[in-house]
C-alpha positions in Angstrom: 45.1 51.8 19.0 44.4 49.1 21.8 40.5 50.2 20.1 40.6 49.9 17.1 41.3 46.2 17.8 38.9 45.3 19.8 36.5 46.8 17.0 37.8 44.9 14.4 38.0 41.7 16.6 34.5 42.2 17.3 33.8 42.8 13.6 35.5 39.4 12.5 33.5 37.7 15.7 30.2 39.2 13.7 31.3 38.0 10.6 32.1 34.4 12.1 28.7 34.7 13.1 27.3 35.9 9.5 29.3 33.0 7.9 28.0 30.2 10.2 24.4 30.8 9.8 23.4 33.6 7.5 19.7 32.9 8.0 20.1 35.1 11.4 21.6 37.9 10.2 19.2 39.0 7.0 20.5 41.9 5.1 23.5 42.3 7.7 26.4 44.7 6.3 30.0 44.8 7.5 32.2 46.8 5.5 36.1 45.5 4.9 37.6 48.7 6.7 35.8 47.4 9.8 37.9 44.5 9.9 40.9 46.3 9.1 41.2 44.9 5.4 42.3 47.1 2.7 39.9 48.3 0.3 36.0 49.1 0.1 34.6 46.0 0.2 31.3 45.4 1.9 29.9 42.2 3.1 26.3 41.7 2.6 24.0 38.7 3.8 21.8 38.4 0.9 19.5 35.9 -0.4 20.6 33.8 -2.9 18.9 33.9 -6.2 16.6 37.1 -5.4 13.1 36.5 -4.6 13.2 32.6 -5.0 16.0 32.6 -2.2 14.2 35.0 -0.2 10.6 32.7 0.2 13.1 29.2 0.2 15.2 30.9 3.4 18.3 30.5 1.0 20.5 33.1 2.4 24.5 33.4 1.8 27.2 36.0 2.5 28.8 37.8 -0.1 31.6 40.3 -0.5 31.4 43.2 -3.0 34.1 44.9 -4.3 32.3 48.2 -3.1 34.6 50.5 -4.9 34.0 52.2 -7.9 35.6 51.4 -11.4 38.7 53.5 -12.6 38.5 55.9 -14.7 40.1 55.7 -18.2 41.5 59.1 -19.5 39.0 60.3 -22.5 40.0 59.7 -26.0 41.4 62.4 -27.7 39.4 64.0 -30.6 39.4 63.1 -33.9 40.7 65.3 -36.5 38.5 67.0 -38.3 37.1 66.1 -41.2 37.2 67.9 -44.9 33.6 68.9 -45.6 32.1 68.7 -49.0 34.9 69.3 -52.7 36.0 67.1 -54.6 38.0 64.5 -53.0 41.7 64.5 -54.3 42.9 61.8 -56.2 45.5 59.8 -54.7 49.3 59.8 -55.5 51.4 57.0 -55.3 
């Protein structure tokens, strides 16, 4: 236990460090469960705005969700449909 807390101290120490000057710590990961946060989050020093941010030395942190969408249950079919005849005329 008395571990796992200096690990995720540790992590939060190196995401101080990502925070204050990004620039350092290109492409640096550290993933949520390191710091002992719920979820699958992942933060990522990135550049901002792609390639332009890149070759301007415009770097930022960002968290992504990291987890995957939930699924929705499948429709259910459709009925079928009545091929070819004459359709019948409706009564009201």
């Amino acid at each position: 236990m008395r571990e796992r807390g200096e690990r995720e101290a540790a992590a939060r120490e190196e995401l101080d460090r990502m925070l204050r000057e990004p620039r350092r710590h290109k492409w640096a990961r550290l993933r949520a469960a390191d710091l002992g946060e719920r979820g699958c989050g992942v933060y990522q020093v990135r550049p901002r705005l792609g390639l332009v941010g890149m070759l301007m030395g415009w770097w930022e942190v960002k968290l992504s969700s990291g987890c995957p969408l939930g699924r929705r249950a499948a429709p259910p079919p459709a009925p079928p449909r009545a091929r070819g005849g004459a359709s019948r005329p409706r009564t009201s």
